[in-house]
C-alpha positions in Angstrom: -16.9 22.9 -12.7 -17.0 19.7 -15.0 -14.5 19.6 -17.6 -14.7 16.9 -20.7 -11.0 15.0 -20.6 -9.0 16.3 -23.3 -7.7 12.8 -23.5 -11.0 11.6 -24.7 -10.5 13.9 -27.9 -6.7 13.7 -28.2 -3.7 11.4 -27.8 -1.9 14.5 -25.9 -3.1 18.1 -24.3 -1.6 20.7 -22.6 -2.0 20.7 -18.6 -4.0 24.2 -17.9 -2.3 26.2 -15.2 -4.3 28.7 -13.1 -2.7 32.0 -11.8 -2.5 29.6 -8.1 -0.9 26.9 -9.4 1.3 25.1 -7.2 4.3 24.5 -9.5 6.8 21.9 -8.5 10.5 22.7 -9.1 11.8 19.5 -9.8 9.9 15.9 -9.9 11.3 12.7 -9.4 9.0 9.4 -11.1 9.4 5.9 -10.4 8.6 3.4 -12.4 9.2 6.2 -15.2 9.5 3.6 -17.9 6.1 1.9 -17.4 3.0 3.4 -19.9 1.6 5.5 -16.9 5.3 7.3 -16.1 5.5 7.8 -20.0 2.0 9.5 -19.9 3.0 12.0 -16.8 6.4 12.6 -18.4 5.1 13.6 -22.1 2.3 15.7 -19.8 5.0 17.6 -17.4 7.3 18.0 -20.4 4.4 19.9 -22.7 4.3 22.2 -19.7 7.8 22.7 -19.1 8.2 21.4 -15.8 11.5 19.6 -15.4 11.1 16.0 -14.5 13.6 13.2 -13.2 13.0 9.8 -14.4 14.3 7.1 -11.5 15.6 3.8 -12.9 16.4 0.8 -11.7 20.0 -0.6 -13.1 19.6 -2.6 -16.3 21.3 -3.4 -19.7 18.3 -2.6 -21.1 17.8 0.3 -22.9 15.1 2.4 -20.8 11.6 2.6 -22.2 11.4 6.4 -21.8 9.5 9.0 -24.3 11.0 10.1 -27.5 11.7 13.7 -28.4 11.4 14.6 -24.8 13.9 16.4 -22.8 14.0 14.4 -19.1 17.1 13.5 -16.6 18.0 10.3 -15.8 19.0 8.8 -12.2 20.0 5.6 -12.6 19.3 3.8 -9.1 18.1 0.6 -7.2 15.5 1.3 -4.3 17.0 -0.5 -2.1 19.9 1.8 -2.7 19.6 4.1 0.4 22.8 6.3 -0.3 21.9 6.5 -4.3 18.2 7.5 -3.7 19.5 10.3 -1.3 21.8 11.7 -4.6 18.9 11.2 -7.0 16.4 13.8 -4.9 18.8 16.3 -4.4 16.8 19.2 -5.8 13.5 17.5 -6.1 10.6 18.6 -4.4 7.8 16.1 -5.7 7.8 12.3 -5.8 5.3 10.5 -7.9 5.7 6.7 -7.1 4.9 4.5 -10.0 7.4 1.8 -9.5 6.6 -2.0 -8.7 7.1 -5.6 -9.3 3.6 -6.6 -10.5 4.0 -6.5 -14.1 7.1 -8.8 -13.8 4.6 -11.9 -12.4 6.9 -14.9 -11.2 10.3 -12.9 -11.6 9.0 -9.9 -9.5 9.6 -9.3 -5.7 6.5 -7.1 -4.7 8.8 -7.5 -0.8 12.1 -6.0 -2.1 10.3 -3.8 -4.5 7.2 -2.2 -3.5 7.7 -2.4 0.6 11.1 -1.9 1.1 11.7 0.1 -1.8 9.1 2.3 -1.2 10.2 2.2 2.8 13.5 3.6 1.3 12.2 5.8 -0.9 10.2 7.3 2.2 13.1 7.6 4.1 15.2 9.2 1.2 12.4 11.8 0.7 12.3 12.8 4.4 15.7 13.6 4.8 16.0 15.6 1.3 13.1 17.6 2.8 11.0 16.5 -0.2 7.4 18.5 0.2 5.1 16.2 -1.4 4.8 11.8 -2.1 2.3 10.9 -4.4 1.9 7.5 -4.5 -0.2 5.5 -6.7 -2.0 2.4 -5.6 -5.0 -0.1 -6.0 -8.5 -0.1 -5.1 -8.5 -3.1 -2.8 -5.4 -2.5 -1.2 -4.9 -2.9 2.3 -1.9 -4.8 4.6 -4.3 -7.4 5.8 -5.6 -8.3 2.3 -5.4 -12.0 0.9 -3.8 -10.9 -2.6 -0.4 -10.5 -2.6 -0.2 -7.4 -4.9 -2.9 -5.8 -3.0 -1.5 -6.2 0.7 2.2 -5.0 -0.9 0.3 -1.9 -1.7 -1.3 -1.7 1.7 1.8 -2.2 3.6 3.4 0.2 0.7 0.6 3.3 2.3 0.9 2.2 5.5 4.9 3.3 5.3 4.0 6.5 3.4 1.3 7.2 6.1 3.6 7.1 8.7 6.8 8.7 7.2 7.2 12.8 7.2 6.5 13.8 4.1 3.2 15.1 3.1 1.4 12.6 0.8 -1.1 11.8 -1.6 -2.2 8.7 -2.2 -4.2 7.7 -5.4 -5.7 4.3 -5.1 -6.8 4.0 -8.9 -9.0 0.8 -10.9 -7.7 -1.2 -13.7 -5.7 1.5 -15.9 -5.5 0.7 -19.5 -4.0 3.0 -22.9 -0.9 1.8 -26.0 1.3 -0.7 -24.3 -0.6 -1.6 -21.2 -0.6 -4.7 -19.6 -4.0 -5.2 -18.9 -6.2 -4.5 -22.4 -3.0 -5.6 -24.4 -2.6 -9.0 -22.9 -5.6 -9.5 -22.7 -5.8 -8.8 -27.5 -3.1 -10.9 -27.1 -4.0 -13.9 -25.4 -7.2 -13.8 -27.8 -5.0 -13.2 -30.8 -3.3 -16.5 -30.0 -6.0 -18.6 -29.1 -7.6 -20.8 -31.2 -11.7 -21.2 -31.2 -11.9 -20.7 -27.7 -11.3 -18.3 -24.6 -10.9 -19.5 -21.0 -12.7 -17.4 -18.1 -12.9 -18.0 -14.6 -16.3 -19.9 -13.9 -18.9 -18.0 -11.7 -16.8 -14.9 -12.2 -18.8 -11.6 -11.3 -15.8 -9.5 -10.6 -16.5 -5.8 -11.4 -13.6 -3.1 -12.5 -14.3 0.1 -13.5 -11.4 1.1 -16.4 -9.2 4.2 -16.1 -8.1 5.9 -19.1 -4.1 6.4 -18.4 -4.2 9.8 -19.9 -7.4 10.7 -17.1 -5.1 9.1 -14.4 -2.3 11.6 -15.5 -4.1 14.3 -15.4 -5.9 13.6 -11.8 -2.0 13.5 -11.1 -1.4 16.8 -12.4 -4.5 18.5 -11.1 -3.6 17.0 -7.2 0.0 18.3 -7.6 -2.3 22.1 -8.3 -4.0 21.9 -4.7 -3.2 22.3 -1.1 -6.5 20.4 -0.2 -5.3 17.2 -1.5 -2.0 16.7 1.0 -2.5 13.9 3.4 -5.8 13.0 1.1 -6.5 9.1 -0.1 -8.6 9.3 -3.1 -10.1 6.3 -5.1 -10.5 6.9 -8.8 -12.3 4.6 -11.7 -14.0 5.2 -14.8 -17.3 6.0 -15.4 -18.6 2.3 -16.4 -18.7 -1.5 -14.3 -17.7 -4.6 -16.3 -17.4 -8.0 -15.2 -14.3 -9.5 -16.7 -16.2 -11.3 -18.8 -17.8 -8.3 -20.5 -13.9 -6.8 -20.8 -13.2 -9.7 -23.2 -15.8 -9.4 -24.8 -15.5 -5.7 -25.6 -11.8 -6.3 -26.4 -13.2 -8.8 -28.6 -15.5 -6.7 -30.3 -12.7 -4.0 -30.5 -10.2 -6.1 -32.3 -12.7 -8.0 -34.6 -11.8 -11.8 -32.9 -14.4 -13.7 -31.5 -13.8 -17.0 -29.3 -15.9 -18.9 -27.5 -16.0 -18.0 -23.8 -15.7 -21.8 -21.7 -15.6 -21.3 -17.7 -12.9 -22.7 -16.0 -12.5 -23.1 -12.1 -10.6 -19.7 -10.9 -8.2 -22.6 -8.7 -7.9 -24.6 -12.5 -6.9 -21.1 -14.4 -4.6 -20.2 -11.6 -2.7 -23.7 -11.9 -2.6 -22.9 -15.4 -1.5 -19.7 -15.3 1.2 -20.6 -12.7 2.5 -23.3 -15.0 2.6 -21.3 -18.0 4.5 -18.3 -16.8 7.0 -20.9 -15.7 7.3 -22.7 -19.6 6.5 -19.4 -21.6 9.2 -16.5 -21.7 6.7 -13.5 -21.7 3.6 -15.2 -21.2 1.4 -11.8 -20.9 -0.9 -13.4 -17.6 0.3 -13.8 -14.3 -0.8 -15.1 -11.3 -0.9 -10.6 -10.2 -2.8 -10.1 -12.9 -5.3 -12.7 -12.0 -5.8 -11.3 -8.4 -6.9 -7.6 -10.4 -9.7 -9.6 -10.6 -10.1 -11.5 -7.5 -11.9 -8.7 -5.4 -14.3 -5.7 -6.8 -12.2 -3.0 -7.9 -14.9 -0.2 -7.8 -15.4 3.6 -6.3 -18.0 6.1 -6.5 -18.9 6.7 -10.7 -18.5 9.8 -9.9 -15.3 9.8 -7.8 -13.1 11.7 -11.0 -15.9 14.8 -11.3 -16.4 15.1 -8.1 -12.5 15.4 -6.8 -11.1 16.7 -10.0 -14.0 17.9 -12.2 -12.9 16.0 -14.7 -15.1 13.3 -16.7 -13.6 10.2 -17.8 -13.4 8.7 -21.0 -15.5 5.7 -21.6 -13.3 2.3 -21.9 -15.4 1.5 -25.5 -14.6 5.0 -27.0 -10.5 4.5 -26.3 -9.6 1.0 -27.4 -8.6 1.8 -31.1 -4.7 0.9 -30.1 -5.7 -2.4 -30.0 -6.5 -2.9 -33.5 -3.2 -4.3 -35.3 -1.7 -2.6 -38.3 -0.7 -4.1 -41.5 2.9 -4.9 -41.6 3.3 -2.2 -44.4 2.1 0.1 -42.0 3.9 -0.8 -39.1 7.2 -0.9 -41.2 6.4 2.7 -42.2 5.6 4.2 -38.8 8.6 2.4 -37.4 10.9 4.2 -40.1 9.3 7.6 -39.7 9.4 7.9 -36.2 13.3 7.2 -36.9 13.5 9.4 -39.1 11.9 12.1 -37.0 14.5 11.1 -34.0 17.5 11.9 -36.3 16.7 15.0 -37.1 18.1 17.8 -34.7 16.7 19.6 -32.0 15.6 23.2 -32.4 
């Protein structure tokens, strides 16, 4: 059966459960704090299934959803004896957590190899019964891309660990607060008259809505069939990363003009940027999501999940910036709203 994604309607739905449904008892989710963990939790929360959010140590308060009931184990992956304490009760691991978005001050070796290694290890002896894992199209331990071969080393340790898996190797994934779409608006926000591309740049992606990721999630944690399964997910349209901009152009109402620069030339650039600019939103990571093809089957999501994506034109309303006015007065409310007391 085909169903339309309820995310291409509304910001939030209700997961449906069948009369089979596989219902976890407890899940644990790295990388809980990122805009895809914040999706899952606000989905296994409206279905009342009690989730564990993993975080790493940090005087930073922890980016987690508002108004939403969720535990908190605060722990380093490569703490062996803390991860151990964190699954006690947990029978599901969804493993979001990685270095990438930190660009130069990320350690993709510390965090997404031996961290997941750890996490593995942690899992098997808790007797955890199911690691879903979520990865890149293009991934592979002999890959040229840093990011990509830390996820292929990353499934080649969950492969071979004890725990049943499920591996979701997933397109660019962009929804509020990503870092893909959103650095991209910001990067032509900032610019003046003009937009550096990579010359000779024919690249395709194939954009995930984050709220269809979360509910291929959701729907894999349902069936048996999909233990020991590596699935590749993408949207339901190609774009050259030149047609991205320009779409996110069109969507925020800022045009530039597009001049080609040697991929080696916008690397340099890139590289020496992150290392002058405190937050500069493009990293040398996030220029090898574009380095290789990062495209499936079109119809990968019906066919696996029945589900049928949302088109990446349709869902890029976030990116349109409030008035201040405005932004002052949904800043207030939702304090408001978080004062008041639960029920």
């Amino acid at each position: 059966m085909r169903v339309e994604s309820p995310a291409a309607t509304a910001g939030l739905f209700l997961f449906p459960i069948s009369s089979s449904a596989i219902i976890p008892v407890m899940i644990l989710i790295t990388g809980s704090t990122g805009f895809i963990g914040r999706a899952l939790i606000r989905q296994f929360s409206s279905i009342g299934v009690p989730v564990r959010a993993l975080i790493r140590p940090s005087p930073r308060t922890p980016r987690l959803p508002k108004g939403v009931s969720v535990e908190v184990a605060v722990v380093s992956l490569a703490d062996k004896r803390g991860l151990r304490a964190a699954l006690r009760d947990v029978d599901t691991i969804i493993h979001l957590a990685s270095a990438e978005n930190q660009g130069s001050r990320g350690n993709l070796l510390t965090a997404d190899i031996q961290g997941t290694e750890n996490l593995v290890e942690a899992a098997s002896d808790a007797g955890v019964d199911r690691f879903v894992y979520l990865s890149h199209i293009g991934a592979g331990p002999s890959s040229a891309y840093p990011a990509f071969k830390a996820k292929g080393i990353a499934e080649d340790h969950i492969r071979s660990g004890k725990v049943p898996y499920t591996i979701l190797r997933a397109s660019l994934v962009y929804g509020p607060e990503d870092h893909f779409t959103n650095n991209i608006a910001k990067l032509i926000h900032s610019s003046i008259g003009v937009f550096p591309i990579p010359s000779g740049g024919r690249t395709v992606v194939q954009p995930v809505w984050v709220e269809d990721l979360a509910t291929c999630i959701l729907w894999a944690l349902e069936r048996t069939d999909t233990l020991n399964q590596v699935y590749e997910l993408g949207g339901s349209e190609f774009f050259t990363l030149q047609q991205v901009i320009e779409t996110i152009m069109e969507a925020t109402h800022r045009r530039r003009l597009l001049v080609p620069l040697s991929p080696l030339t916008l690397r340099a650039l890139t590289v020496f940027f992150e290392g002058v600019i405190p937050n500069f939103p493009i990293s040398s990571f996030w220029l090898d999501y574009f380095a290789v093809n990062r495209t499936c089957a079109v119809d990968s999501m019906p066919r696996i999940f029945g589900l049928m994506p949302a088109r990446f034109t349709y869902r890029l309303d976030y990116l349109l910036r409030k008035p201040w006015y405005q932004r002052a007065w949904d800043s207030a409310s939702e304090k408001i709203r978080s004062l008041r007391p639960r029920k």
